[in-house]
C-alpha positions as a LaTeX table, in Angstrom:
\begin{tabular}{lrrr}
\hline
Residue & $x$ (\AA) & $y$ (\AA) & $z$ (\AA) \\
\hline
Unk1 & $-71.89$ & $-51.01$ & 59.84 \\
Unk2 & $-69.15$ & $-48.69$ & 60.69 \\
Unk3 & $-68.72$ & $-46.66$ & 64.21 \\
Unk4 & $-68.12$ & $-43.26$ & 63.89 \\
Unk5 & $-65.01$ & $-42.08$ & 65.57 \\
Unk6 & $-65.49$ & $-40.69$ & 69.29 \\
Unk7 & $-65.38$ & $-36.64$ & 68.58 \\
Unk8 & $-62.19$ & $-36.46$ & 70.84 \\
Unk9 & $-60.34$ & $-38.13$ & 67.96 \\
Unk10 & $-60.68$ & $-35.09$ & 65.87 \\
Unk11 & $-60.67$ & $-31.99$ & 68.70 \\
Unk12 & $-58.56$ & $-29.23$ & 67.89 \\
Unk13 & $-59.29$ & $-29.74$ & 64.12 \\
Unk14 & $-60.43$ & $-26.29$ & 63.81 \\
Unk15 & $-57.37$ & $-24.81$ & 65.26 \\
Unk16 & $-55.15$ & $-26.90$ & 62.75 \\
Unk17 & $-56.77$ & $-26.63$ & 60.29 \\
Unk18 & $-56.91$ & $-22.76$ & 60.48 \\
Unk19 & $-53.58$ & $-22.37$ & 60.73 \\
Unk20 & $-52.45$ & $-24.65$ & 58.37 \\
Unk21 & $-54.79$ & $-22.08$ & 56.33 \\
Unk22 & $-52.09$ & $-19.62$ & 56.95 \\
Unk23 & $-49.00$ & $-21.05$ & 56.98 \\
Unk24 & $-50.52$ & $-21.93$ & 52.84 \\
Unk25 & $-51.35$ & $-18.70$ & 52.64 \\
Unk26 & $-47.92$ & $-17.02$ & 53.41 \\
Unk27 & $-46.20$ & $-19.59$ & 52.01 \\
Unk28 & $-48.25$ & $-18.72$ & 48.69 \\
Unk29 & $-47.22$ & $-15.25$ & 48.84 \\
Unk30 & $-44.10$ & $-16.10$ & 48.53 \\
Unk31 & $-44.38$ & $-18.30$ & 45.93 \\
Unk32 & $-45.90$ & $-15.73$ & 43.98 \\
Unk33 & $-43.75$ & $-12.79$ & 44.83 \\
Unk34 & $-42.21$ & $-12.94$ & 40.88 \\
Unk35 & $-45.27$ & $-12.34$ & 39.29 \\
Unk36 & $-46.87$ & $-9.04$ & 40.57 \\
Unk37 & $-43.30$ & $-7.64$ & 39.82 \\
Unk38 & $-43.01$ & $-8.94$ & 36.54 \\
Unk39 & $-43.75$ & $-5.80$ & 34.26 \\
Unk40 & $-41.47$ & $-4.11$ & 36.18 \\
Unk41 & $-38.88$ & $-6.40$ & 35.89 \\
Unk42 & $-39.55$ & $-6.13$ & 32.15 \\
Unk43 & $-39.61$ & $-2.61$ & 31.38 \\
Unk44 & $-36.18$ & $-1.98$ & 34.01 \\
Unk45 & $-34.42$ & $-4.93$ & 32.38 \\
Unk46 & $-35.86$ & $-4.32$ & 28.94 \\
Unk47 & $-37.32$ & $-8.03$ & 28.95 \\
Unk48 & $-38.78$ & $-9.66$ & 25.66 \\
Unk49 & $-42.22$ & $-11.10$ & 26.64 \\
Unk50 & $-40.21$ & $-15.02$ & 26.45 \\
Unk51 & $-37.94$ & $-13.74$ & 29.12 \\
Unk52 & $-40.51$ & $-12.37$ & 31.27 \\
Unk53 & $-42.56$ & $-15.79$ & 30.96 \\
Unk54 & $-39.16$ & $-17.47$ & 31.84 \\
Unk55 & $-38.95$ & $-15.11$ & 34.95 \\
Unk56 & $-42.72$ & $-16.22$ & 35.78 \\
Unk57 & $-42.59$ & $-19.48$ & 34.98 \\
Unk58 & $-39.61$ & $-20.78$ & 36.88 \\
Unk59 & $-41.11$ & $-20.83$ & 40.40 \\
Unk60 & $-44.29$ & $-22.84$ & 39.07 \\
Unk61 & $-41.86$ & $-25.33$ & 37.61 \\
Unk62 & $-39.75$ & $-26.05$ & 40.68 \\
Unk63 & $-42.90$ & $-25.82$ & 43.00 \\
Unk64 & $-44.89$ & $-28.51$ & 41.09 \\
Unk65 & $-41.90$ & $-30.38$ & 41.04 \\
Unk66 & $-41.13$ & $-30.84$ & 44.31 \\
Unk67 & $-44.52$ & $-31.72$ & 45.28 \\
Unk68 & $-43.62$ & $-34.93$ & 44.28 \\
Unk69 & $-40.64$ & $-35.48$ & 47.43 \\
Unk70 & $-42.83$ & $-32.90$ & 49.54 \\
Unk71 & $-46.20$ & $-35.28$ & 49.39 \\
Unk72 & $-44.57$ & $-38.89$ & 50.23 \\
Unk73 & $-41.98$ & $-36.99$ & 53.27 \\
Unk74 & $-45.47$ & $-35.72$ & 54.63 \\
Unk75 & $-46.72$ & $-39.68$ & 54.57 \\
Unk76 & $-43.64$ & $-39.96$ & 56.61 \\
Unk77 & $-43.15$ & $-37.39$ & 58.80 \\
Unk78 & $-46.32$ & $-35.87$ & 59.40 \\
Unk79 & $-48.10$ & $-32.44$ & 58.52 \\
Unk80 & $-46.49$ & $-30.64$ & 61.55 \\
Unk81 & $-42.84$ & $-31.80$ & 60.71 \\
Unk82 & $-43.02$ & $-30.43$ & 56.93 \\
Unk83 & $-45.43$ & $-27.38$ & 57.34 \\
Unk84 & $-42.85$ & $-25.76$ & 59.67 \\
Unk85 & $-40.11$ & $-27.47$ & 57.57 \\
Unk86 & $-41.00$ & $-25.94$ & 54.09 \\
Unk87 & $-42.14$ & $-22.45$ & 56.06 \\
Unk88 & $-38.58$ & $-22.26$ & 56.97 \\
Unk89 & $-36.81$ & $-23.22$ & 54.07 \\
Unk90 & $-38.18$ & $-20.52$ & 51.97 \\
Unk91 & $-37.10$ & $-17.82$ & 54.07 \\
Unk92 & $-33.38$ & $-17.83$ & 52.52 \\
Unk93 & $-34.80$ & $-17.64$ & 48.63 \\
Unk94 & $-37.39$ & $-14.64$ & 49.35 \\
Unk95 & $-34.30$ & $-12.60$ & 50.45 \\
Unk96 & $-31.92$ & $-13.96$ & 47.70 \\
Unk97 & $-34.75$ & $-12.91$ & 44.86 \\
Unk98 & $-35.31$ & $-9.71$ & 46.68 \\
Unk99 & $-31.59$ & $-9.05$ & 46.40 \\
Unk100 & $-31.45$ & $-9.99$ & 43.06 \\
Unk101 & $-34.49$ & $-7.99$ & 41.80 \\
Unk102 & $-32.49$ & $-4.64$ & 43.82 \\
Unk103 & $-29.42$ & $-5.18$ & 41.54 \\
Unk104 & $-31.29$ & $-5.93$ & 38.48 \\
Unk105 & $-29.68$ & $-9.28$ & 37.37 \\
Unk106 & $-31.84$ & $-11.54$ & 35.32 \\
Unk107 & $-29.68$ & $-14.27$ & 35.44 \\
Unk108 & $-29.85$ & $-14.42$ & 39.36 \\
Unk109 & $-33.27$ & $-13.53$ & 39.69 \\
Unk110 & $-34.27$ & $-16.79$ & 37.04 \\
Unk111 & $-31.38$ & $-18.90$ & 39.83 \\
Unk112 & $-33.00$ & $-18.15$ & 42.89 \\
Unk113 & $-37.05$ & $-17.81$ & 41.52 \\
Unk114 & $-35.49$ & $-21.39$ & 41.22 \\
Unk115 & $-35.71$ & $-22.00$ & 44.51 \\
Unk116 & $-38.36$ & $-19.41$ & 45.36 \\
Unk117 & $-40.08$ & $-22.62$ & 44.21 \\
Unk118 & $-39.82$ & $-24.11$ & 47.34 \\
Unk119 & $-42.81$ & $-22.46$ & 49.06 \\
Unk120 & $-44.73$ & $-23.85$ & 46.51 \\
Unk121 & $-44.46$ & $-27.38$ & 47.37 \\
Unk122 & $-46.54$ & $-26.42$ & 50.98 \\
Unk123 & $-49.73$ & $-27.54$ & 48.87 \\
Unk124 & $-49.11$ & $-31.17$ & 49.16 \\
Unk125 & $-48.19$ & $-31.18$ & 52.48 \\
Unk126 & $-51.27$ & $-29.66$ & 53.87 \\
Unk127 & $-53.70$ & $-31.93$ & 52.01 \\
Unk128 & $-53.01$ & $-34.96$ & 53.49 \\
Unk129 & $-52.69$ & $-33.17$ & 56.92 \\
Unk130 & $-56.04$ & $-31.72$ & 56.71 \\
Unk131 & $-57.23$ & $-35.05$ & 55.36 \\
Unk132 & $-56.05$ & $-36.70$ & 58.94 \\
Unk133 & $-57.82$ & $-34.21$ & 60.98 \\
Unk134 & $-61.40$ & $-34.68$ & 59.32 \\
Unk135 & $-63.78$ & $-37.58$ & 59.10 \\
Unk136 & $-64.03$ & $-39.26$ & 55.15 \\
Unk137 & $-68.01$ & $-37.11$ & 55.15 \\
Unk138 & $-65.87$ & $-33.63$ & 55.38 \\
Unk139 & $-62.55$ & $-34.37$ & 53.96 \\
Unk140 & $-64.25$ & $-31.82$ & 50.69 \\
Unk141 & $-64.76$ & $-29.47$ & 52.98 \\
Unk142 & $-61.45$ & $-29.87$ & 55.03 \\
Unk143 & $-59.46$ & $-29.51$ & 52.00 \\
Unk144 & $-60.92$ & $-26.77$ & 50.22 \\
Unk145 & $-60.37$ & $-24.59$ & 53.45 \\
Unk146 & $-56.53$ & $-25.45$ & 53.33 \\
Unk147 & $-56.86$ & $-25.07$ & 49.49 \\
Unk148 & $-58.14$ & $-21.52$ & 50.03 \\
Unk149 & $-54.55$ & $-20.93$ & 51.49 \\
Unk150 & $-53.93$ & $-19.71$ & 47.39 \\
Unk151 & $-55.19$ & $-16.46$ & 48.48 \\
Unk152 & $-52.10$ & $-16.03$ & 49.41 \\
Unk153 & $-51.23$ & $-15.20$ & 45.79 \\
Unk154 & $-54.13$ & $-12.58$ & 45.57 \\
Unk155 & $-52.46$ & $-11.04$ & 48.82 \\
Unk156 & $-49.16$ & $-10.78$ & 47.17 \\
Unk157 & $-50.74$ & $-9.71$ & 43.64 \\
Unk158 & $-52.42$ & $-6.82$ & 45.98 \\
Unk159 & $-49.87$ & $-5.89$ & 48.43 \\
Unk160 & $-46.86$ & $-6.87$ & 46.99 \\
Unk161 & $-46.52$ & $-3.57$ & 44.33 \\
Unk162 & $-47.84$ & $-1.32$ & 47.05 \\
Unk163 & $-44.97$ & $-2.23$ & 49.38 \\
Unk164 & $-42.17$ & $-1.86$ & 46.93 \\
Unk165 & $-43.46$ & 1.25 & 46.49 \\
Unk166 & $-43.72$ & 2.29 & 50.25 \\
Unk167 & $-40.76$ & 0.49 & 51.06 \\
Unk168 & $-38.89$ & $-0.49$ & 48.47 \\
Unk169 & $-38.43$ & $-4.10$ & 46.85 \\
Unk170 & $-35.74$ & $-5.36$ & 49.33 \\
Unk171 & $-37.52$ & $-4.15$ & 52.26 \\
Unk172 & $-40.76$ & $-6.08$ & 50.96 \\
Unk173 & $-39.05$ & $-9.29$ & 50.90 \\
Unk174 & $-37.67$ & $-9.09$ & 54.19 \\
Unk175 & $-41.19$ & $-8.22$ & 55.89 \\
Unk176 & $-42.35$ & $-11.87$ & 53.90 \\
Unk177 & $-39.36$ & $-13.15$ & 55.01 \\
Unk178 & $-40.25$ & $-12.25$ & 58.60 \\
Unk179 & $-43.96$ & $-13.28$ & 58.31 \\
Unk180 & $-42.66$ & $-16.88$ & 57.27 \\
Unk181 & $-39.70$ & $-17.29$ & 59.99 \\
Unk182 & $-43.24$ & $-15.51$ & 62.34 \\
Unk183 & $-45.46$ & $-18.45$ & 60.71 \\
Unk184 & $-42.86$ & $-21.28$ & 61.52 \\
Unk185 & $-42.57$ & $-20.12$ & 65.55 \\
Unk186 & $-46.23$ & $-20.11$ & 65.36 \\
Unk187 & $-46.33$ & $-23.26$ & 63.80 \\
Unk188 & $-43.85$ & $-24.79$ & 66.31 \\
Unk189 & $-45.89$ & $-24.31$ & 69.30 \\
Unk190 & $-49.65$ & $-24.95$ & 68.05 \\
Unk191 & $-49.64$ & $-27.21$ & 65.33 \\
Unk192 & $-49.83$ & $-30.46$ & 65.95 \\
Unk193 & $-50.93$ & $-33.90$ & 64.21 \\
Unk194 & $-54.29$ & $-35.78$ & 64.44 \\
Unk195 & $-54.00$ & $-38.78$ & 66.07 \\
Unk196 & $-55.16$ & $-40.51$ & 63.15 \\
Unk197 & $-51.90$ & $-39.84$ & 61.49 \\
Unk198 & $-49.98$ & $-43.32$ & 61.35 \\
Unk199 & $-45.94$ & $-42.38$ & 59.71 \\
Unk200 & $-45.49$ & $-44.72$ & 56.32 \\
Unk201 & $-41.26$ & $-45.25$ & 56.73 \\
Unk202 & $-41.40$ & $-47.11$ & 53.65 \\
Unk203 & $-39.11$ & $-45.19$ & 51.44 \\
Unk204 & $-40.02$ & $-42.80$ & 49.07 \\
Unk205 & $-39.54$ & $-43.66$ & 45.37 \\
Unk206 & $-41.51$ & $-47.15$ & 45.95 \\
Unk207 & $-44.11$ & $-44.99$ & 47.37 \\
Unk208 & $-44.38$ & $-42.75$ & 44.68 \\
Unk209 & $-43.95$ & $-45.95$ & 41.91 \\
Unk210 & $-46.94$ & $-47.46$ & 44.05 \\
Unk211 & $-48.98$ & $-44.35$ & 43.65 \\
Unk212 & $-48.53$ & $-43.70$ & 39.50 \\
Unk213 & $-49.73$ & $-47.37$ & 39.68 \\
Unk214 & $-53.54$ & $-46.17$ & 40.67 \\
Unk215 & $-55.48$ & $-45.40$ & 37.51 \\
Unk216 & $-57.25$ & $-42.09$ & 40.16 \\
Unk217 & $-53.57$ & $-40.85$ & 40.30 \\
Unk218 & $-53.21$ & $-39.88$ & 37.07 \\
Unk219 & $-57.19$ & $-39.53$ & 36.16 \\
Unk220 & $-57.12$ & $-36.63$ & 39.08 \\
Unk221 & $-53.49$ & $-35.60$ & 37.90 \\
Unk222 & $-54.88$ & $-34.58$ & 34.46 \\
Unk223 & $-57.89$ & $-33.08$ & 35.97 \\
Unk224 & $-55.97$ & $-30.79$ & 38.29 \\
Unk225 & $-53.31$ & $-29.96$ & 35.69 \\
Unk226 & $-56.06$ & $-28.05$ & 33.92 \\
Unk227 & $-57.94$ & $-26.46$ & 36.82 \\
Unk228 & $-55.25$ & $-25.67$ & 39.10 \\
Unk229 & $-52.68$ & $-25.07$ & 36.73 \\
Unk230 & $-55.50$ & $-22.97$ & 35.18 \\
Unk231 & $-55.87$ & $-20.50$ & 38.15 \\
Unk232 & $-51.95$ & $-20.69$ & 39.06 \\
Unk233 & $-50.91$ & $-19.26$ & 34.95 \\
Unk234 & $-53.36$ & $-16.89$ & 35.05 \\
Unk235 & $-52.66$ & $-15.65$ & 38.70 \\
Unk236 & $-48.81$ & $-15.45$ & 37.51 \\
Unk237 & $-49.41$ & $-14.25$ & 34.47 \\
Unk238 & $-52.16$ & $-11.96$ & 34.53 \\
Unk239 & $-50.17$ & $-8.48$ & 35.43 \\
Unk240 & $-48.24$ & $-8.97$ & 32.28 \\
Unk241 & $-51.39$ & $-9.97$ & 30.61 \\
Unk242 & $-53.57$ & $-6.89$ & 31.95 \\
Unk243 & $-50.55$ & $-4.64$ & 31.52 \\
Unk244 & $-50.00$ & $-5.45$ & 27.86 \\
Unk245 & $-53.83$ & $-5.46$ & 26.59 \\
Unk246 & $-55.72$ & $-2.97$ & 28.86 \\
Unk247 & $-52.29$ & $-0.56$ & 29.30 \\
Unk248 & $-52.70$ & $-0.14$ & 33.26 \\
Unk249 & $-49.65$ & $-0.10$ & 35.60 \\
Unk250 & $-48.03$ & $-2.48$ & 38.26 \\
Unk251 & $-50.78$ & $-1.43$ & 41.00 \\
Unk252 & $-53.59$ & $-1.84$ & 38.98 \\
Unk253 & $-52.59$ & $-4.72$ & 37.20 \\
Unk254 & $-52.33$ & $-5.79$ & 40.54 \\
Unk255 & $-55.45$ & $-5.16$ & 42.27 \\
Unk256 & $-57.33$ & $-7.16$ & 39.61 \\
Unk257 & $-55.08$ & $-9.56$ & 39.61 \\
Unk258 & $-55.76$ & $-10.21$ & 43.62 \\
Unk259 & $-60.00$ & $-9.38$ & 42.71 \\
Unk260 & $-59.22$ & $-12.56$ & 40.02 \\
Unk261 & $-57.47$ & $-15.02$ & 42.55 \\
Unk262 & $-59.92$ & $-14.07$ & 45.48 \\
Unk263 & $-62.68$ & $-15.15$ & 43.65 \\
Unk264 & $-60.71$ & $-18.64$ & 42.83 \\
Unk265 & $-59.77$ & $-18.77$ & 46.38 \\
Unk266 & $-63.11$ & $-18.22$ & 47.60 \\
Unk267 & $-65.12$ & $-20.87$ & 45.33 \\
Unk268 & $-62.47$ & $-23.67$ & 46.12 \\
Unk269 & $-64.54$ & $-24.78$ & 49.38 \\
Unk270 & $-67.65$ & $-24.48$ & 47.97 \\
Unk271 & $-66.72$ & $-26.83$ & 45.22 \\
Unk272 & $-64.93$ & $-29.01$ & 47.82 \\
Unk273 & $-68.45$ & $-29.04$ & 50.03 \\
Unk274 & $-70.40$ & $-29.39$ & 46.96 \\
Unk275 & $-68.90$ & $-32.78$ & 46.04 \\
Unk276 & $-69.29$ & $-33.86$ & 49.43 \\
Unk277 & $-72.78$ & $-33.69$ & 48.56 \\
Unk278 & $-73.11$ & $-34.39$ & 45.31 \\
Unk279 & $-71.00$ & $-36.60$ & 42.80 \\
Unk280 & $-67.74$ & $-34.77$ & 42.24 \\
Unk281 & $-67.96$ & $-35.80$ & 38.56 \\
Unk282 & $-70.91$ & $-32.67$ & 38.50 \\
Unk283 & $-68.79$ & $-30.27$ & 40.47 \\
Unk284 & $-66.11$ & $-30.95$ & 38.07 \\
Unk285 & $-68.07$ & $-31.05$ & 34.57 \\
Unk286 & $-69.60$ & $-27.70$ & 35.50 \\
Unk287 & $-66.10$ & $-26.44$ & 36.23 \\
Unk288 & $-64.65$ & $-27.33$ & 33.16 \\
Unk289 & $-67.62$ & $-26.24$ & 30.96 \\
Unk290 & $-67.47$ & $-22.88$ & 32.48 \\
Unk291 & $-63.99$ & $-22.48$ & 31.97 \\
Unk292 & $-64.32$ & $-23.22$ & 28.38 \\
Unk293 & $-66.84$ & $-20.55$ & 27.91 \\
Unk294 & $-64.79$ & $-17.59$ & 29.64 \\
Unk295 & $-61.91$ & $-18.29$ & 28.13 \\
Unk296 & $-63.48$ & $-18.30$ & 24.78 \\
Unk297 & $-65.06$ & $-14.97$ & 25.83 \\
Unk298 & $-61.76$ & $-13.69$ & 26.88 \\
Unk299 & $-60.68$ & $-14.13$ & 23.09 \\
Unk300 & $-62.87$ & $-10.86$ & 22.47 \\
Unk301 & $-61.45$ & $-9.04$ & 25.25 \\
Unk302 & $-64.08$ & $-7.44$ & 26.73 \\
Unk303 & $-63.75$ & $-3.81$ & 27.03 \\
Unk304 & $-62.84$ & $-2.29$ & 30.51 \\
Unk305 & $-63.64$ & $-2.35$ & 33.71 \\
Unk306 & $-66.71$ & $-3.99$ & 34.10 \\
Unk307 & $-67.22$ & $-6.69$ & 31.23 \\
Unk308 & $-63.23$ & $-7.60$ & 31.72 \\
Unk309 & $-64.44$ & $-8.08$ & 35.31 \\
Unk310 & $-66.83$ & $-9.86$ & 34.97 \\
Unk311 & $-65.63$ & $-12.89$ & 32.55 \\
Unk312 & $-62.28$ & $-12.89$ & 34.74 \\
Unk313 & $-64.24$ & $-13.09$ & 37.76 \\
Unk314 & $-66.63$ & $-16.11$ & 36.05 \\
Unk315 & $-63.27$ & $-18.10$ & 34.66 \\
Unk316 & $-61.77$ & $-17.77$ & 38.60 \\
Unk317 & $-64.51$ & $-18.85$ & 40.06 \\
Unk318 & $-65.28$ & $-22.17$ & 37.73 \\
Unk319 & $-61.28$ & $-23.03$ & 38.62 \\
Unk320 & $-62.14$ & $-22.61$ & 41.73 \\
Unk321 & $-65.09$ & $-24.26$ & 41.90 \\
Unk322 & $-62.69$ & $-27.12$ & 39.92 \\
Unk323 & $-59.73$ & $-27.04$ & 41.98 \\
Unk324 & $-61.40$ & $-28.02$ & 45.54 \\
Unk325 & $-63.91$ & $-30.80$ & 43.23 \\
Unk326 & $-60.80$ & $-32.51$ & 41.92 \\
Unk327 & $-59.53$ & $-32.45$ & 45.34 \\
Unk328 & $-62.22$ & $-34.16$ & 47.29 \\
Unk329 & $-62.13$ & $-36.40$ & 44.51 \\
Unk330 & $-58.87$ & $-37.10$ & 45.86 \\
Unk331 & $-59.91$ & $-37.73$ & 49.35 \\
Unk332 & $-62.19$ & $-40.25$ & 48.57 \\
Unk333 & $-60.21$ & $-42.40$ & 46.03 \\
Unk334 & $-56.92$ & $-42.87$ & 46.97 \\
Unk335 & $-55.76$ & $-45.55$ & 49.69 \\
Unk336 & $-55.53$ & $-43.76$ & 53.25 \\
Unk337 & $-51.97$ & $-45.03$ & 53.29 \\
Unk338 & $-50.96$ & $-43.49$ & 50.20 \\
Unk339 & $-52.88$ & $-40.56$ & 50.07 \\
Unk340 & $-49.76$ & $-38.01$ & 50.61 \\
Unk341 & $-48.26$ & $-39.58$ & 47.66 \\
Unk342 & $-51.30$ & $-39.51$ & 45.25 \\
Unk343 & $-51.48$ & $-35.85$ & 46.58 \\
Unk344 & $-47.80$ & $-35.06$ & 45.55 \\
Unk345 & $-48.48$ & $-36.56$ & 42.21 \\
Unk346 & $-51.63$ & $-34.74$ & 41.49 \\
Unk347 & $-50.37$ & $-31.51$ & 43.09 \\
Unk348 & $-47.28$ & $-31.08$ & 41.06 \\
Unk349 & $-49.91$ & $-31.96$ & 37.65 \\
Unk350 & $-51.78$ & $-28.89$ & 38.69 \\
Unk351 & $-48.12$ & $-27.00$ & 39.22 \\
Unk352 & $-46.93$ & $-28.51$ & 35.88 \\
Unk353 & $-50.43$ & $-27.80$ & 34.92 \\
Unk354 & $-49.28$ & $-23.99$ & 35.42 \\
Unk355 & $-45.77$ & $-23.78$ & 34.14 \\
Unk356 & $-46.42$ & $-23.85$ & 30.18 \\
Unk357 & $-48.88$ & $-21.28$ & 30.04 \\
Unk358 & $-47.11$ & $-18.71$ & 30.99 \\
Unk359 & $-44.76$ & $-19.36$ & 28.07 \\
Unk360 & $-46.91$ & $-20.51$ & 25.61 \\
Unk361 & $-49.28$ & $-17.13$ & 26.03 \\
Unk362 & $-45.35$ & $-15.09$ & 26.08 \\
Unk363 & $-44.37$ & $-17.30$ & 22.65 \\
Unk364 & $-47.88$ & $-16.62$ & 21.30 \\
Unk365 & $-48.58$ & $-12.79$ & 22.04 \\
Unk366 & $-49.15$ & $-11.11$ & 18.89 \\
Unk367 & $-46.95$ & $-7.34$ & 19.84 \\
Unk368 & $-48.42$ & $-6.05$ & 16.47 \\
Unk369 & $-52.25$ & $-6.98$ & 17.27 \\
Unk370 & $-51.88$ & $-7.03$ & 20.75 \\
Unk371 & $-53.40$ & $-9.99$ & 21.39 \\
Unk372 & $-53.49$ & $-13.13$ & 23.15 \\
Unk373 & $-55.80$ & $-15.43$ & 20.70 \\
Unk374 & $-53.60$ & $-18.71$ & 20.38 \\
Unk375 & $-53.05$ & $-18.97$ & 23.95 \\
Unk376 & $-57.05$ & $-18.55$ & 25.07 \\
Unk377 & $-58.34$ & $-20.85$ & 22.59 \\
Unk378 & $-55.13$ & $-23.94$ & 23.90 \\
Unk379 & $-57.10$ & $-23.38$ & 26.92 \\
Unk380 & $-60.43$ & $-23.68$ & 25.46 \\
Unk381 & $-59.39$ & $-26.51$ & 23.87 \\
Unk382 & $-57.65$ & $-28.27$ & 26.77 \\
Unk383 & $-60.64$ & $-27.80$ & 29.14 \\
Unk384 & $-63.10$ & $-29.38$ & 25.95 \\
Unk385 & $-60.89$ & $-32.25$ & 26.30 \\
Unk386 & $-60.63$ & $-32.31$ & 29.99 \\
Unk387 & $-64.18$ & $-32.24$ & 30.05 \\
Unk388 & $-65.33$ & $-34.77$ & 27.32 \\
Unk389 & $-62.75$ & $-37.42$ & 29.51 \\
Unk390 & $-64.66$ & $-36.91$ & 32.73 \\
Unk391 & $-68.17$ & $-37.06$ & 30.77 \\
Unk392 & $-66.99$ & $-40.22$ & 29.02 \\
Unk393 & $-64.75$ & $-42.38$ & 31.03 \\
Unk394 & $-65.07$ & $-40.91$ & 34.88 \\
Unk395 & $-68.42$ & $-42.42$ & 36.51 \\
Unk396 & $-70.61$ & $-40.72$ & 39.39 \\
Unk397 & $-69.94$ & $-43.88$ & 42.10 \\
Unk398 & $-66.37$ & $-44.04$ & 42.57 \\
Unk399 & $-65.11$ & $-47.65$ & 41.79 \\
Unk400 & $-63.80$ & $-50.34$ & 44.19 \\
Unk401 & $-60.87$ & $-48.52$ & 46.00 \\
Unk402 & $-57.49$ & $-49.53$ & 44.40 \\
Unk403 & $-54.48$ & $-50.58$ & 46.46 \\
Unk404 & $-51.17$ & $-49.72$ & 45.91 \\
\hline
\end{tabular}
């Protein structure tokens, strides 16, 4: 029989865990800061629709990427250490891509959307921090609360055109600029680590060979890549998208871009608490099915406003729904030791996950038919795939835990 920690061990987890929230959230606004200015990147620079995917893309790329170092230096050096850490490392590439973006150089704006990239790697450090703070029964929960930290990129898909235009694009990036060097102060003085947090100082390549040795590392890696990286492409790409089939501008394409990620941000913790109560297996199924079906509706493109709406609103919300399944998943597979670096591993899947579709629905876009058929139906297909490997080879009790 096992004794249920003494509730002291996890006081203050509300705190933390809220403002871990945020420091995601702002973090993810930055991350994202590209991608609501994309068409106007395009039409000042004269852009093909490669070179805007390029511009879109690059972030993704470097932020799934470093997920990898990010997860297995949070085993190490705790949640506190590396929230505040990445927070503050981003501040420098927010102003360099708002310079670049005031000049109009494509060249530097790809360089440092390079390292924009940065703020994206927060994701893997906050998993296994929230994962410390919460008993194994809530870990769902805990982590699809920190998960819903993406909203950040329906904040910046909102806001983000609506300062430029009340304060121009430089001046935007040095308000997110402040609200991150705000976040890390904040950070500094009332974040803290749970007490169940033990540092791993072995070093971190063997960590991260130990973790791609655990069959749930890469099941959960390919599961994420299409969920996450689902909701992260489309939440990038979708101004461009909205711009070039339904013709509205930078604003608009905006505000339903933010409508699109909300929903995804909002369903994350109710698919994390749902497989907390019920096999994630279910959670996930259901998530993948449903995001077959909307993309395949999204093939028709369904007239304007309401019907386009709608199915966008149904395909966020079964990523969603995905994203914070796959993730308790997580939480109650992988070792407690090595959870950070399963997490890196998965988390820069679902980042990878989100890199090639921006370029694959740029390569594909039919300018003559303006349409986006070939890219939708990849997805379709992926998420058929996705979803006939859970069915057939994932099983509802999760197997005797494997040790790295």
């Amino acid at each position: 029989m096992t004794t249920a920690a003494p509730s002291s061990t996890y006081a203050g987890q509300g705190v933390n865990l809220a403002l871990a929230t945020w420091v995601s959230t702002i973090n993810f606004w930055a991350w994202n800061l590209i991608g609501p200015m994309s068409t106007t990147y395009a039409a000042d620079l004269s852009l093909s629709a490669t070179e805007t995917s390029m511009l879109v893309a690059t972030p993704i790329l470097v932020g799934s990427l470093g997920r990898l170092v990010s997860g297995p230096l949070t085993d190490r050096f705790g949640g506190r250490v590396m929230l505040i850490a990445v927070t503050l490392a981003s501040i420098l590439p927010v102003l360099a891509v708002g310079f670049a973006g005031t000049i109009g150089s494509y060249p530097l704006l790809l360089v440092f959307g390079f390292f924009l990239g940065i703020a994206g790697t927060i994701f893997a450090v906050g998993i296994p921090f929230a994962n410390n703070w919460y008993e194994p029964s809530k870990r769902g929960f805990a982590t699809g609360v920190f998960g819903a930290g993406m909203v950040g990129t329906a904040l910046s898909a909102f806001f983000t055109p609506r300062l430029v235009n009340a304060f121009g694009l430089m001046t935007t990036h040095v308000i997110i600029a402040a609200a991150l060097a705000l976040t890390a102060l904040l950070s500094f003085f009332l974040l803290r680590n749970s007490s169940q947090f033990h540092p791993n100082t072995d070093p971190v390549l063997p960590k991260l060979l130990a973790a791609s040795k655990l069959r749930v590392t890469w099941e959960m890696a390919f599961l994420y890549a299409v969920v996450f990286g689902g909701f992260v492409a489309f939440s990038n790409y979708l101004p461009t998208y909205i711009r070039a089939i339904y013709g509205f501008g930078p604003v608009d394409a905006g505000a339903r871009t933010a409508a699109f990620a909300l929903a995804a941000v909002l369903a994350r913790p109710i698919g994390g608490a749902l497989a907390d109560r019920i096999p994630p297996k279910v959670v996930v199924l259901a998530s993948l099915a449903g995001t077959a079906v909307m993309a395949f509706v999204e093939v028709f493109q369904p007239p304007a406003d309401f019907w386009s709406a709608v199915s966008f609103t149904l395909l966020a919300v079964f990523l969603g729904i995905g994203t914070g399944g796959v993730f308790a998943w997580v939480a109650g597979r992988a070792p407690a030791k090595s959870v950070g670096s399963v997490t890196g591993i998965v988390a820069a899947a679902g980042g990878l996950g989100g890199y090639f579709p921006p370029l694959v629905m740029g390569a594909t876009y039919d300018g003559q038919d303006n349409h986006y058929t070939v890219g939708l139906l990849l997805l379709v297909l992926t998420a058929l795939i996705a979803l006939a490997y859970t069915a057939l080879f994932l099983h509802n009790r999760e197997p005797q835990r494997e040790e790295p």
